[in-house]
C-alpha positions in Angstrom: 8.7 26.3 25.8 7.9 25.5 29.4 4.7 23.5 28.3 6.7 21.1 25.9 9.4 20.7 28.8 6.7 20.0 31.8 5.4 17.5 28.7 8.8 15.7 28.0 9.2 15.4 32.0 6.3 14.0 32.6 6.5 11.3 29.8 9.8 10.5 31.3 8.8 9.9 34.2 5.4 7.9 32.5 7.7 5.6 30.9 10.2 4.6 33.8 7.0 4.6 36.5 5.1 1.8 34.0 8.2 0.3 33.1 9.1 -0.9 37.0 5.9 -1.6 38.2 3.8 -2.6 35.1 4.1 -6.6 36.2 2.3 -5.3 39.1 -0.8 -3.6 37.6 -2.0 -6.8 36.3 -2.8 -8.3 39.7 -6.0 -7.1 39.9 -9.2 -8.9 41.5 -11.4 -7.3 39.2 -9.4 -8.9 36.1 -11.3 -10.8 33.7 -10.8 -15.2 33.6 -8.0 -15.4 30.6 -10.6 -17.9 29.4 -13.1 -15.0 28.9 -10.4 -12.9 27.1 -10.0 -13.0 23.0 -6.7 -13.9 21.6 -5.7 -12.2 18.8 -2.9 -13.9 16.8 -0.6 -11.0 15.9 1.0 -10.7 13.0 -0.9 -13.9 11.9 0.5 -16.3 14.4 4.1 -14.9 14.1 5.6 -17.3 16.6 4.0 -20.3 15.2 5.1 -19.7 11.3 6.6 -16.6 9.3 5.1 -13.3 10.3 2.2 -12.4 8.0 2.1 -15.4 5.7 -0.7 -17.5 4.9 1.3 -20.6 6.7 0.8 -18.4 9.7 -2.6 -17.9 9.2 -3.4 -21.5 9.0 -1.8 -22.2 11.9 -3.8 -19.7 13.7 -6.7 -21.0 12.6 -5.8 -24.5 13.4 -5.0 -23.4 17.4 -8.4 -21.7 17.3 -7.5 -18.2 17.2 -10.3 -15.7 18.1 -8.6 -13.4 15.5 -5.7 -12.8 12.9 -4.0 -10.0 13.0 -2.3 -8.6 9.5 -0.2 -5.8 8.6 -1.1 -3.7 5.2 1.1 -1.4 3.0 -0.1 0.3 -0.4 1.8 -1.0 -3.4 2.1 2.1 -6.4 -0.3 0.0 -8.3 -3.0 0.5 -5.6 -2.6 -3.2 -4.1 -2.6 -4.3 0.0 0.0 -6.2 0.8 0.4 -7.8 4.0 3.8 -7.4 5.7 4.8 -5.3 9.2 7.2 -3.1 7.8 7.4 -0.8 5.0 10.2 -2.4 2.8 10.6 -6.9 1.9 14.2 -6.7 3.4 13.4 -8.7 6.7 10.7 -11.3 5.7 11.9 -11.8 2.0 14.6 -12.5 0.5 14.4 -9.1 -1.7 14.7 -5.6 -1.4 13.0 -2.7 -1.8 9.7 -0.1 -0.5 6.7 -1.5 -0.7 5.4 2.2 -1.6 7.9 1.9 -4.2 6.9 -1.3 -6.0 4.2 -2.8 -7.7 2.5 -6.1 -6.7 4.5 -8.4 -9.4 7.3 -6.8 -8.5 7.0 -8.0 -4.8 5.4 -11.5 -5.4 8.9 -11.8 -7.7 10.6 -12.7 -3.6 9.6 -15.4 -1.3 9.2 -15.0 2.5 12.1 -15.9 4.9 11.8 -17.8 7.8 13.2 -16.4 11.6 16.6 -18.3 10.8 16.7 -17.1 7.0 15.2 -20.0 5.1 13.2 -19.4 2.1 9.6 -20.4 2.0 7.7 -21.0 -2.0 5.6 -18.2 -0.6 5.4 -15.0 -1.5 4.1 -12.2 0.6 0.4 -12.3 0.6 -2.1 -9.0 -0.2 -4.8 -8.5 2.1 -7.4 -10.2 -0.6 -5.4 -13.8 -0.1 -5.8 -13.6 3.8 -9.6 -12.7 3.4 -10.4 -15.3 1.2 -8.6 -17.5 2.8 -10.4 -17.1 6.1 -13.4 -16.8 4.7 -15.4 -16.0 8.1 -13.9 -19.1 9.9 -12.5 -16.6 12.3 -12.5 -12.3 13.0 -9.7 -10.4 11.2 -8.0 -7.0 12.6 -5.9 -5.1 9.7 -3.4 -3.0 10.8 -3.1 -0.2 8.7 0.6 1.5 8.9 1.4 5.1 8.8 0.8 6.3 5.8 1.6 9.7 3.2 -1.7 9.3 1.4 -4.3 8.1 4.6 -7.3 8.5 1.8 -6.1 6.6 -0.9 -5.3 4.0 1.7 -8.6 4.5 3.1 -10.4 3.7 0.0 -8.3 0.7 -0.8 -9.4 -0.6 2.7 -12.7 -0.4 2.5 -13.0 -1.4 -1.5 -11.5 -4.8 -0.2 -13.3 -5.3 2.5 -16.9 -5.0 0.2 -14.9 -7.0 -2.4 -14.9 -9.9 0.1 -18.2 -9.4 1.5 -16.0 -9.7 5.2 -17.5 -6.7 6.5 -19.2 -8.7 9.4 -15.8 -9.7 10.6 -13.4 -7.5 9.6 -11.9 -4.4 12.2 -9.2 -2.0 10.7 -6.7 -0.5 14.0 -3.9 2.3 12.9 -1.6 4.6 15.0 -2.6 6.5 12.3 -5.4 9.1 13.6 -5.4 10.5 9.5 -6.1 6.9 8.3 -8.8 5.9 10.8 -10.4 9.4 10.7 -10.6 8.8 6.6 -11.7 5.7 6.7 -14.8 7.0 9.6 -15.9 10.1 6.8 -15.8 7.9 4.1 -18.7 5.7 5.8 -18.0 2.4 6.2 -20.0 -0.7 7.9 -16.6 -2.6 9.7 -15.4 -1.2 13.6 -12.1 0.7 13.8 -9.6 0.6 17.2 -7.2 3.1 17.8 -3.6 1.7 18.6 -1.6 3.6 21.7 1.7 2.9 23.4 0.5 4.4 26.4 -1.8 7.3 28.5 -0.1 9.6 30.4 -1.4 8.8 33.9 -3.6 12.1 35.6 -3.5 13.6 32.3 -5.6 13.4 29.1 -2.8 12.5 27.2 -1.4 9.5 25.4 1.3 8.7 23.2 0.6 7.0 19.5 3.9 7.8 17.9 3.6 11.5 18.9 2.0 13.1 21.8 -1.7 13.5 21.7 -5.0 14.3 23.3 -7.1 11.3 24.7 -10.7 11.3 25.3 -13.8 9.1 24.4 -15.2 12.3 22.9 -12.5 12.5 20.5 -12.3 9.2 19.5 -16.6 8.7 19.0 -16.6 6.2 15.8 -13.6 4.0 17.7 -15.0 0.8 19.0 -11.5 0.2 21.2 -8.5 1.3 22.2 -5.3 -0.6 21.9 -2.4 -0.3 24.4 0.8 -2.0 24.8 0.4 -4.0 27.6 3.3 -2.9 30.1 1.5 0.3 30.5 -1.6 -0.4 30.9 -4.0 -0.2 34.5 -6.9 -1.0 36.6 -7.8 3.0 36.3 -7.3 2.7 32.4 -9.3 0.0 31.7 -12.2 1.1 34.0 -12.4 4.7 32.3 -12.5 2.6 29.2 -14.9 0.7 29.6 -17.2 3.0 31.2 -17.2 4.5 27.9 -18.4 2.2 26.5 -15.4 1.3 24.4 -13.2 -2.3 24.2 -9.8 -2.7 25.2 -6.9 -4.8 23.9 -3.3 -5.2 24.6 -0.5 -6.1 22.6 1.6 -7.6 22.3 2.1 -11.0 24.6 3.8 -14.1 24.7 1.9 -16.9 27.3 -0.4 -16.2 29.4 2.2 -17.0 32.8 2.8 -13.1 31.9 -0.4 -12.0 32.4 -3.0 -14.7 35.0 -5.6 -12.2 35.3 -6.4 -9.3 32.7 -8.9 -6.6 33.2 -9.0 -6.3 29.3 -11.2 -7.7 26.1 -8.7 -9.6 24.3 -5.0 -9.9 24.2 -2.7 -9.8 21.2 -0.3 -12.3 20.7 2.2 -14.2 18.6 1.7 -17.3 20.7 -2.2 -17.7 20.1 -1.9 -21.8 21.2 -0.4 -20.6 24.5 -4.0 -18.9 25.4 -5.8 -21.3 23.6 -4.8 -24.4 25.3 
């Protein structure tokens, strides 16, 4: 009992020491020119066109977007469909789990715009955004939490091979299960752990639940993804020296962040960072 309450303090105090000082920790002389950084386009380009549609995509590839960003769920008929969250309610204009549905059951419902306007487009699956990138640019596929993290994994890596976008394709999860599946399962694309935040002086961080960090642990992870309020000079130096990537989400412009000791930034304003 006294291990989980030491634990809960110190996150606490983690969350409200990052939370009043983070602004600070990115004013660091050893930050890397924002030129120099990638820019992801999260969520497709979710600022410039509905989150996770192929409009979205386009425009991120128009603005020259180092990378697109997608979210995948599993439909019951085995299909990736691209959309944040786990149920259409927010983005379409129907209802339902995605879990829950099959693919023409969800391509029945159009995506919404931020002020409610139906789009002719339906929610894409993770086979549309390949093919339609075709290589122009990199791709990072979020996979989301997941009940069956092996079925998922095979359906990841089966479309991956079926668009031959192995070369520029990188799969990130919370999702230790998924990630871990997808590693034993052999696969020729890099995979990037996503973290809120590491508990400073302690080889902890936080993914959803409390859990150990170290570059041992994490071998087959190419880099580690943390949200970009807590993030520091310390962080990214022990990173790095493992030889591992870092990016942090999510941004707006780049007046947030001048200088940023990090690999590439994640953002649903890709134009602001590209101009």
């Amino acid at each position: 009992m006294w291990y989980i309450i030491i634990i809960g303090i110190t996150l606490g105090v983690t969350v409200l020491f990052f939370s009043s000082c983070s602004q600070g920790l990115w004013n660091s002389k050893e930050g890397v020119e924002r030129g120099a950084v990638s820019v992801v386009a999260h969520r497709a380009g979710a600022g410039l066109a509905p989150e996770n549609s192929l409009a979205a995509v386009d425009e991120a590839l128009a603005v020259g977007a180092d990378v697109v960003e997608v979210d995948v769920h599993l439909t019951t008929d085995g299909e990736l469909v691209v959309c944040h969250d786990n149920t259409i309610e927010r983005t379409t204009n129907g209802k339902g789990r995605i879990g829950e549905m099959t693919l023409e059951e969800i391509r029945a419902y159009r995506i919404v715009t931020a002020d409610g306007a139906v789009t002719e487009e339906p929610l894409p699956t993770l086979g549309d955004v390949l093919w339609r990138i075709n290589g122009r640019c990199r791709v990072l596929v979020e996979v989301k939490r997941t009940k069956d993290a092996e079925r998922m994994a095979k359906a990841i890596i089966n479309e991956v091979a079926l668009y031959q976008a192995d070369g520029w394709v990188a799969v990130q999860s919370f999702d230790t299960e998924v990630l871990a599946h997808i590693h034993r399962l052999g696969h020729p694309f890099t995979l990037e752990k996503l973290f809120y935040f590491k508990v400073p002086f302690l080889p902890f961080a936080y993914d959803g639940s409390l859990t150990r960090f170290n570059c041992l642990k994490y071998d087959y992870i190419s880099s580690f993804n943390f949200h970009y309020k807590y993030i520091s000079s310390r962080l990214v130096k022990k990173i790095h020296s493992c030889g591992k990537s870092i990016k942090v989400w999510t941004l707006d412009g780049p007046k947030e962040s001048p200088m940023l000791p990090v690999d590439a930034v994640i953002t649903d304003r890709p134009d602001l960072w590209k101009r």
